[in-house]
N, C-alpha and C positions, 0 to 999 in steps of 0.2 A: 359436461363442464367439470372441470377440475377443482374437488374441492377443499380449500384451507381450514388445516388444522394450528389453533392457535394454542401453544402453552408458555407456562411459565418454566424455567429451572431453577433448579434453589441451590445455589454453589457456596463456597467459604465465602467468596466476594461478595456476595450478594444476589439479588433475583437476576435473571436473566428471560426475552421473553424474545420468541422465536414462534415461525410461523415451518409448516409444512406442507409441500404440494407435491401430489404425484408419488410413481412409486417406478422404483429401476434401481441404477447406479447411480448413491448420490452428487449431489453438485455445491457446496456451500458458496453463499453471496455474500460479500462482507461488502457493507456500504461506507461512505467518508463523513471525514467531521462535520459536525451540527447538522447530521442527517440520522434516516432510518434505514429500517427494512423497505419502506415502500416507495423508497427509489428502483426499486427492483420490481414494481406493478407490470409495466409492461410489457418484460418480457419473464416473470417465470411462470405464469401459465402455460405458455409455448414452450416451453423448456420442461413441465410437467408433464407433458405429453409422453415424454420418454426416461425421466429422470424422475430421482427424488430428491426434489428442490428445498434445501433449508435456507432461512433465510432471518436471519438475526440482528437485532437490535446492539450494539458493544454497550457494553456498562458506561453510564453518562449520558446516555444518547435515546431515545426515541422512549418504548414505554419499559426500559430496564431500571434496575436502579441506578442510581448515583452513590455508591461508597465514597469514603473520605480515603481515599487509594492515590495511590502513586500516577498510575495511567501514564506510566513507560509504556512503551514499545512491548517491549518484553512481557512486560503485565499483562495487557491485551491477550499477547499470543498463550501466555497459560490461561486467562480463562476460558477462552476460544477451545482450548484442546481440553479443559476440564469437561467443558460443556457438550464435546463431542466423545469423552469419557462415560459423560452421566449419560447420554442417549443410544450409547451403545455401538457409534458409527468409527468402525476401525479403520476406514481410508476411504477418501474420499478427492474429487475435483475441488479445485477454490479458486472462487474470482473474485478477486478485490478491486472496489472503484475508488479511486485517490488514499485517502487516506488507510483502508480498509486495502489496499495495494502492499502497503507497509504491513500491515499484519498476515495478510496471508505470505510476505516475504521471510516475517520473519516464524511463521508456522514452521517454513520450508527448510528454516534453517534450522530450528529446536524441534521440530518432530516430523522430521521427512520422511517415517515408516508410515507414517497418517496419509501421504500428501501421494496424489497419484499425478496429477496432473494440474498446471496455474496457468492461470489466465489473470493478470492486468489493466485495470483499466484506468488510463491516465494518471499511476502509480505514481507516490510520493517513493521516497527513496533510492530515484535512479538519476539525479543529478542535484545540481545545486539549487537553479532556478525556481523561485515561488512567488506567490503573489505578495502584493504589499501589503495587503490587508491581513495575512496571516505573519507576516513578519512583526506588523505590530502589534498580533496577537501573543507573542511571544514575548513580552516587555515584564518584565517583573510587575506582578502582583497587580496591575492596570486590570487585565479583567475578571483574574480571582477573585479580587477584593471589591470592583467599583462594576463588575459589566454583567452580572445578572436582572437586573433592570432594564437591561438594551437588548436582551436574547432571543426576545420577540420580534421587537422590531426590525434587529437585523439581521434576522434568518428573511425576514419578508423580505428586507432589500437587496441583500446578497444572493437568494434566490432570481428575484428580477434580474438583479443585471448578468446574471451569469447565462438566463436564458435557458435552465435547467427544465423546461416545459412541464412542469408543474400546472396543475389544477390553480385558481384561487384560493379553491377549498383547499387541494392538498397543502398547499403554502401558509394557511391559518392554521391546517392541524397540528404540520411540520413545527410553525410558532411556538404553537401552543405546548407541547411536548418541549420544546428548548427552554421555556418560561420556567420550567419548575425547577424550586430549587436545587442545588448543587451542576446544575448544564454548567454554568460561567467555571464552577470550579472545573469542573472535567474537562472544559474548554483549554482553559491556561493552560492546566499539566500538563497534557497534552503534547498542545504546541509546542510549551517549553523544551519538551524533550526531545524533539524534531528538528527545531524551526529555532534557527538566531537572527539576531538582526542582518546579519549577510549570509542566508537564505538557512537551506537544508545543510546538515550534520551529521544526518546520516545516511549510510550508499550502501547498497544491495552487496557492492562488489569488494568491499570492505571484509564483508565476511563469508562472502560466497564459496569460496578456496575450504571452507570447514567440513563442507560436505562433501561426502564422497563421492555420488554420485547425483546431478541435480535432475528435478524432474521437466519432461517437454513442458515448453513454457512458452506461452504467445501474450504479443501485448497488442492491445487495442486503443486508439488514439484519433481524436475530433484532430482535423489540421489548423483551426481556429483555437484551442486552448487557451484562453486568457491564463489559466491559473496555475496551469504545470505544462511546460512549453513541449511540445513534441518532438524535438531536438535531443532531449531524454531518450526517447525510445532508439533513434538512429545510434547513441549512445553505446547503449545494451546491446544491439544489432553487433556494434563493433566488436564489443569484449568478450561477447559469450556468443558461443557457436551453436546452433539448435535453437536459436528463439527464433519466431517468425511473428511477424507484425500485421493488423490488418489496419486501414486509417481510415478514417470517416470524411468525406467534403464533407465542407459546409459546416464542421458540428464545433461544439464549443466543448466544456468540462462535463459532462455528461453523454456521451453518444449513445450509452443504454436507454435514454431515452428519448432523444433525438432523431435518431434513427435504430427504431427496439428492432424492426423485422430483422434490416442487415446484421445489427448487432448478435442476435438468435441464429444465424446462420454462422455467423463466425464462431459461434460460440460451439457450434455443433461439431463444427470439423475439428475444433480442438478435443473435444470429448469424449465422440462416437469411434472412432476410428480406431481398430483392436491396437494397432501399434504404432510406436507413436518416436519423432525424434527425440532421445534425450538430449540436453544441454551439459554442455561442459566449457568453464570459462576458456578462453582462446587470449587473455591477458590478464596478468598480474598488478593485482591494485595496491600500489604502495604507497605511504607518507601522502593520501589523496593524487594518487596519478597513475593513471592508468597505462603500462607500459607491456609489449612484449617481454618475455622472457629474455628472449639475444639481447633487448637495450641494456636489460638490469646487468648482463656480464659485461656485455661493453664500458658500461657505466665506472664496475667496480674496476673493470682492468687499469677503464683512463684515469680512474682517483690513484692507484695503486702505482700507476708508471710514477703521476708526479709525486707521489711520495718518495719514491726510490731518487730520483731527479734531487729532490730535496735534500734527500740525504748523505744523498755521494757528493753534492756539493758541499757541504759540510763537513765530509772528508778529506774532500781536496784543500779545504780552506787550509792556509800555515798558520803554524800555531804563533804567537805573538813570541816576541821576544822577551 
């Protein structure tokens, strides 16, 4: 049996607490909001088997601290890559589940000498669509200020309805961990900087064009998603050439552990395999719209014709007497 090694890391931001299993080529698990590391129980033992699996709590969240931080996007991805600084790990796989999708997205893009290979799960930042419950997470200062009180209660219930096959117990501990203070605050920021009232703000493809070259990337998707639709991922299919998808029947926001075996399997063929498809966008994301290349010169031609149109009629006009 594969055994967990538990530490803390002590960063500028504050404590950081991370677990380790196994030993190979590593694999980092980045989990989603008002969750942990131990959304990832059931499958990184099996993935331990051939990998060395880290698997970390984000700052705000599970038994890390909670600093009085910003909790951008961005923010996330530097402490993420400080913390793979302080332990020594120079490149590595990354899979992120929802929100923890967004940060290994944007690892990808601020430190893609680190980043060998991504894997997605039910990734926030690959369209607009979100739930409503995080939409009105996103309300000024409603749960910075007033929803530390409710972080218990509604990790329990937001867990049930999502179906996330949780334990009891793990859904009291999960609780219990969102209960202490500064969650609510880590929560807001968060969201805020995501998440507006008509949806998501930020999109992968936004800034994808940055890097040079992107790394092979698969995404993995429940076809039931209540909370990030999987219409997202057909998305990314379209824009970027080299991603491949695998989809779960039956499964909801979770298919890591919904279905852990499949998901382990899919996980492997992204991983193991010595060579691998890179990705490279196949469209150009502009002003939020995703176009071919040919549309954008077409575009400028036909603005450009009727300028010219406008103008020569304006030549032609006689001058007044």
């Amino acid at each position: 049996m594969t055994t967990a090694k538990r530490s803390i890391a002590h960063l500028k931001d504050g404590d950081l607490h991370w677990i380790e299993l196994g030993q190979g080529s590593p694999i980092v698990l980045i989990h989603g909001l008002t969750d942990s590391l131990q959304t990832w129980s059931r499958v990184a033992p099996q993935l331990a088997q051939n990998h060395r699996v880290l698997m970390l709590d984000l700052p705000g969240h599970g038994l890390s601290g909670r600093p009085d931080a910003s909790y951008e996007l961005s923010w996330y991805a530097s402490v993420v890559g400080e913390w793979l600084d302080t332990i020594g790990v120079e490149q590595t796989d990354v899979i992120g589940h929802s929100y923890g999708g967004g940060v290994a997205q944007w690892l990808m893009l601020e430190r893609r000498e680190r980043i060998r290979r991504v894997g997605l799960v039910a990734a926030g930042g690959l369209g607009r669509e979100v739930s409503m419950a995080l939409r009105f997470a996103s309300l000024p200062h409603v749960v910075e200020k007033m929803g530390q009180p409710f972080m218990r209660i509604g990790t329990q219930l937001g867990l049930g309805s999502l179906g996330a096959a949780y334990t009891p117990r793990e859904i009291g501990e999960l609780g219990w961990m969102n209960s202490q203070p500064g969650s609510a605050r880590a929560l807001a920021r968060t969201v805020r900087d995501v998440i507006g009232f008509g949806g998501q703000r930020r999109h992968f493809l936004e800034r994808a064009h940055e890097v040079a070259a992107l790394p092979p990337m698969h995404l993995f998707w429940g076809d039931r998603d209540p909370v990030i639709p999987m219409k997202h991922a057909a998305s990314i299919l379209e824009h970027v050439e080299g991603v491949s998808l695998t989809t779960f029947d039956g499964c909801g926001h979770f298919p890591h552990r919904e279905k852990p075996d499949e998901f382990v399997s899919a996980v492997r063929a992204l991983v193991e395999p010595e060579l691998a498809t890179v990705a490279h966008i196949r469209r150009v994301y502009t002003f939020g719209i995703a176009m071919r290349p040919s549309w954008i010169v077409r575009a400028w031609r036909s603005i450009a014709r009727g300028m010219r149109s406008v103008f020569s009629r304006r030549e032609k006009r006689p001058l007044a007497a």
